[in-house]
N, C-alpha and C positions, 0 to 999 in steps of 0.2 A: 527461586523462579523455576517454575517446570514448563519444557517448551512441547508440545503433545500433537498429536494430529487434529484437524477442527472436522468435526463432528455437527450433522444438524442443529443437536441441541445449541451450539454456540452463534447459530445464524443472526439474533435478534440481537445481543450486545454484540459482535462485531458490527452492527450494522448502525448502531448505534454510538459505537465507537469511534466508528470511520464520519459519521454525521460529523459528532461532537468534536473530533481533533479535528476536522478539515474548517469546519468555521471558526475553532478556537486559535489554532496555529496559525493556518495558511491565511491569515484575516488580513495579514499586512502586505501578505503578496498579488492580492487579488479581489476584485470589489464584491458585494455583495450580490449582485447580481450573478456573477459567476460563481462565487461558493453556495448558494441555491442552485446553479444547473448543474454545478459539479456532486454536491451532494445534496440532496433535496431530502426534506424529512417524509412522502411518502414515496419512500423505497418500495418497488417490491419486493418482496423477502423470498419470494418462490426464485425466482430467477437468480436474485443475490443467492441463495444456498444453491441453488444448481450452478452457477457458476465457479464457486468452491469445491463442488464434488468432480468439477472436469479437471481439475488441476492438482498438483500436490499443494495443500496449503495448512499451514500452523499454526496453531496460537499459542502465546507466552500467558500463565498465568500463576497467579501465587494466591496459596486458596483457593476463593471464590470469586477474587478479583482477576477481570480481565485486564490485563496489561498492556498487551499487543496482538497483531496477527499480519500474516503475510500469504502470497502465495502465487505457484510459480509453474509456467505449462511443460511440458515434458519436452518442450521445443526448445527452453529456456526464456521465455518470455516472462519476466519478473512481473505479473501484473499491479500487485497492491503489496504496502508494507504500511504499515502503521501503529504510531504507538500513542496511550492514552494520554492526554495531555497531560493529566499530572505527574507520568514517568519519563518525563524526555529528559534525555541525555546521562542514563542510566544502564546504557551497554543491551537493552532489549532490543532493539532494533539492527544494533549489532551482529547479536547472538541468532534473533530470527534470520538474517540475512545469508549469514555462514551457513545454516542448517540448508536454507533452501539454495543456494547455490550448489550447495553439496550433492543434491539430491537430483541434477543435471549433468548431462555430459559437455561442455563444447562452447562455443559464447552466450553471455548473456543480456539481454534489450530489456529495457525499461525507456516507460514516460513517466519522465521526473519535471513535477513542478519545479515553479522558482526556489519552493522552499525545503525540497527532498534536494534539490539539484548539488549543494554540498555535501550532503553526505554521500551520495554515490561517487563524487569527484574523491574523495577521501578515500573510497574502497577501491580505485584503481580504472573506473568507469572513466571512460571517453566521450564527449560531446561527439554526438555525429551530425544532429543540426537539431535547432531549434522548428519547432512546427505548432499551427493554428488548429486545437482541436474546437468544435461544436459539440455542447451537451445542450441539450433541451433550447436550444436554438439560440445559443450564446456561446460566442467567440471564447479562449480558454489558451494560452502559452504554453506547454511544455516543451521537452527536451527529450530528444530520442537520445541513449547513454546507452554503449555496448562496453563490454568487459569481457575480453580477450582471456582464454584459462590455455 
């Protein structure tokens, strides 16, 4: 697995990536209504890539295949991690996570769903409270988790 910088070119399968694990995974944590406003199949992709290019952000891939990706503001704001459904619990999400904490200074925030919310309790992250987010005009659970370096 090579973990690389994300580049343009990679806008369209992360973004399809991120579609496909958040409805395939997250399915059990959340109804279908909400994994449509949370990831809706027309994304814009102009704004998803520029949203990548403000931030440091990585993807894992082997080959041709995309694996995972992540990425994380210069403030420490962990925005997005994600790994493809068929590679879960294969240390990628692991290994993305390391990189990009690494590449901040000082604490780090994430909103972690129901179904991220173990694995960041595993890497050291702390509950700081649960909050009611709105995507596309639907209610949505996560978990503000700060991690203390």
């Amino acid at each position: 697995m090579e973990i690389r910088a994300y580049t343009p070119a990679d806008c369209q399968r992360t973004a399809a990536l991120f579609y496909n694990t958040v409805h395939a995974v997250a399915c059990r944590d959340y109804s279908q209504e909400q994994l449509d406003a949370w990831a809706p199949e027309d994304r814009d992709l102009t704004a998803w890539d520029q949203s990548f290019q403000g931030h440091f952000a990585l993807v894992a891939v082997e080959g041709e295949t995309l694996l995972g990706f992540g990425d994380i503001t210069p403030t420490g704001y962990l925005d997005r991690l994600y790994v493809h459904q068929d590679h879960l619990r294969q240390g990628i999400a692991t290994a993305l996570c390391e990189r990009l904490e690494g590449l901040v200074q000082g604490p780090i925030i994430t909103h972690a769903s129901y179904t991220a919310r173990p694995f960041f309790a595993q890497r050291g992250y702390r509950l700081v409270q649960a909050q009611a987010v709105e995507r596309r005009g639907v209610k949505l659970t996560n978990f503000v988790m700060r991690k203390d370096r």
